[in-house]
Each structure stands twice: as structure tokens, then as C-alpha cells.
N, C-alpha and C positions, 0 to 999 in steps of 0.2 A: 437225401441231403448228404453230400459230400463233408465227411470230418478230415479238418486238414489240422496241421500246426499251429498255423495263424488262428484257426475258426475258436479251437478250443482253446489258446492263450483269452482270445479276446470274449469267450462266452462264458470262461472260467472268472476272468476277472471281472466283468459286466455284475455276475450274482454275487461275487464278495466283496465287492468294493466296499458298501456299509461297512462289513466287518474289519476290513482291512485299515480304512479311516479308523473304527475306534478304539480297534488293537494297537493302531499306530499311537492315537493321542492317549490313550490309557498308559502304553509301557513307554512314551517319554514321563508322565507323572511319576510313574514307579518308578524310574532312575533316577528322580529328582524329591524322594518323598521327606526328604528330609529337609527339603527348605518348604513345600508345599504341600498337603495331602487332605484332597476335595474327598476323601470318603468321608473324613467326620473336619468339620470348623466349630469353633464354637460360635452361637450365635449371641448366647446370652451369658453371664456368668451373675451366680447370686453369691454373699456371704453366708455363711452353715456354718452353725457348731453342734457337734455329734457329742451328746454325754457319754464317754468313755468311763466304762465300768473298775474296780479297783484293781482287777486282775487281767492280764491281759486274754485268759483262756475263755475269759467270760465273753470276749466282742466274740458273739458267734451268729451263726447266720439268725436263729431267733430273735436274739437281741436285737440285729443291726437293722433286720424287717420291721421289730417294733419301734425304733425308735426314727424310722423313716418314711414311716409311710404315707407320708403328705407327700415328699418327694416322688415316687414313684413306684414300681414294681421292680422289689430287689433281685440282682441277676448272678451277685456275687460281690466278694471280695477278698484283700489280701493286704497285707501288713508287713511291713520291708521296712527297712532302715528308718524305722522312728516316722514312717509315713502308713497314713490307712487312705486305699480307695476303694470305692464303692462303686458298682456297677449297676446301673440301672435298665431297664428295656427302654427303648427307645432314643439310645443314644444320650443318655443323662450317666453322669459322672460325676462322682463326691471325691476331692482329693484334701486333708486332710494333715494336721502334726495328729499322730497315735500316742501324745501325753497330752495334752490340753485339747483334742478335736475343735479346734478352731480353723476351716477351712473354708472352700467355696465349691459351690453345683454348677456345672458348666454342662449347658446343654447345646447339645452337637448337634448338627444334619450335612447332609452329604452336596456337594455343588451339584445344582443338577446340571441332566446330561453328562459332565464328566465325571461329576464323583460315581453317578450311575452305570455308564460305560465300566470303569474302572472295576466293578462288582462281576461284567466278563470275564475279564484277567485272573480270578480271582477266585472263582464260581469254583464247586468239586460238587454240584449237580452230576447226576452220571448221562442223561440225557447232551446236557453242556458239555462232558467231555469227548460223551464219543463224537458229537458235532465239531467241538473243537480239533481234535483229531483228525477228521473228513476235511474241516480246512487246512489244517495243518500239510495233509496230502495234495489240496490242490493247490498250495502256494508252491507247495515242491514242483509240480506238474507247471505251474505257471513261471515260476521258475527256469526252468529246464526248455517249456515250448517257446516263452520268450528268447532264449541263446538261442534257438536253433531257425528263430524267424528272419534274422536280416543275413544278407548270403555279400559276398566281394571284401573287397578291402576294411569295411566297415563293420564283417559281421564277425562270428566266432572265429573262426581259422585265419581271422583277418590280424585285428586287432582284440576283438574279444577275449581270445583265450590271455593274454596280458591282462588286463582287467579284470576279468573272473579269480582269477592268481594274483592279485592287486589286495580284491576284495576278499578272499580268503584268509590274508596274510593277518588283516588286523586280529580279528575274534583268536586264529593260532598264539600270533604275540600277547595277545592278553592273557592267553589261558595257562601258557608258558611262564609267563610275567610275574600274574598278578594272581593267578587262582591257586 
């Protein structure tokens, strides 16, 4: 079997398509996480009041374990501007005022398929990265054998290399710009 340009553009691309779809729709969520973000929705939300102890030194992780554990299995917590949350496994969430613990448990889960995809993007598995990585190199390679498939007026030396220097310029101007 003959390995040409074309062959291995299109046999590159053939086995990462999957991934390439869900790289793609994962990292428009991620630029957008701030109006949208399918890893955690809440589905449910209850009202909670947390009896808060007279000291604040005393909310400690013993404490917060005993006094939740209907709730769920305590994963942490933290205490910031007159707010206490509480972190649960499973995607359970205690937010809270840290003087009267009058608050609500908001139970999350992830949109499937995209909040799931999204946990690609996101992974630091070592397996996932070095895989990640090996795509990362065949997008280059698909990249590069794609410019080098269409030949005339049409192709790289044609019109292409404008384009290529088109597409280059944005990500330059923003890094210029904005980073």
C-alpha cells in the first residue's frame, strides 16, 4: 500500500473524527462557560440551615461532617466573605450566610454527552494526555497534508498561502491584543 498526502490526510482524519467533533463541541462550551456549563446544572435545589457553632474556628471539618450527614459524604469546605459552602461527593453543594447558616443544597449532574465530552478537555489522566498529545500531532499532520493536497490556482502556492496568513493573523492579533 502506497502512503501518499491525500491517503494519510484522509486516514488521519477518518480515526479522529469522534474526537475532533467532541474537542470541537467541548471547547465552544469552554469559551462560553460563563453563560452555560453542562459539567455540573443543578437539578434539584432544597432549603438547609446548618447550625453554625459560636466560634468561627469551631466550623471544622468534624463539625460540618456531623452535622450533615443526611446530606451526603463531606468533600470539603470553605468560608469567604460572610458565605460557607460545603462540598459534597457527588456533585451536592451546601451554599450558605456563615452567621445564621440559612442556605440551600443544590444537587448537580453533568449534561450528558456534552457535560461528559467536556471531562476530555479537561482530563490530566496521563494515559489521556499522552493520547491527547498523539492527536494533537495528527491534527498538525492533518493540517499540513491537508495544504499540501489541492495543486493550481486553488491550491497552496495558489490562493492558499493568503489564507493560511489570513488564518494565522487572528489568534497573532489577539495574543498581541488581548493576552
Amino acid at each position: 500500500m502506497k502512503i501518499t498526502n491525500r491517503s494519510l490526510h484522509r486516514d488521519l482524519a477518518y480515526f479522529y473524527v469522534g474526537l475532533i467533533i467532541a474537542f470541537s463541541f467541548s471547547g465552544i462550551i469552554l469559551n462560553h462557560r460563563q453563560d452555560w456549563y453542562p459539567m455540573n446544572y443543578t437539578y434539584e435545589n432544597k432549603p438547609f440551615t446548618l447550625e453554625i457553632p459560636s466560634e468561627e474556628k469551631q466550623l471544622t471539618k468534624g463539625y460540618i461532617t456531623e452535622k450533615t450527614k443526611d446530606v451526603g459524604k463531606y468533600d470539603g469546605h470553605r468560608v469567604r466573605d460572610g458565605k460557607i459552602r460545603v462540598y459534597f461527593k457527588n456533585n451536592i453543594i451546601f451554599d450558605a450566610d456563615a452567621t445564621t447558616g440559612k442556605g440551600s443544597i443544590e444537587y448537580k449532574r453533568k449534561v450528558p454527552i456534552i457535560g461528559h465530552s467536556m471531562y476530555l478537555h479537561k482530563s490530566t489522566n496521563n494515559f489521556w494526555i499522552w493520547y491527547s498529545d498523539i492527536f494533537g500531532v495528527a491534527m498538525l499532520v492533518i493540517a499540513i497534508t491537508g495544504v499540501l493536497i489541492p495543486l493550481g490556482k486553488k491550491g497552496f502556492k495558489g490562493r492558499g498561502w493568503k489564507l493560511a496568513v489570513a488564518g494565522m493573523l487572528f489568534p497573532l492579533l489577539f495574543l498581541f491584543l488581548f493576552a
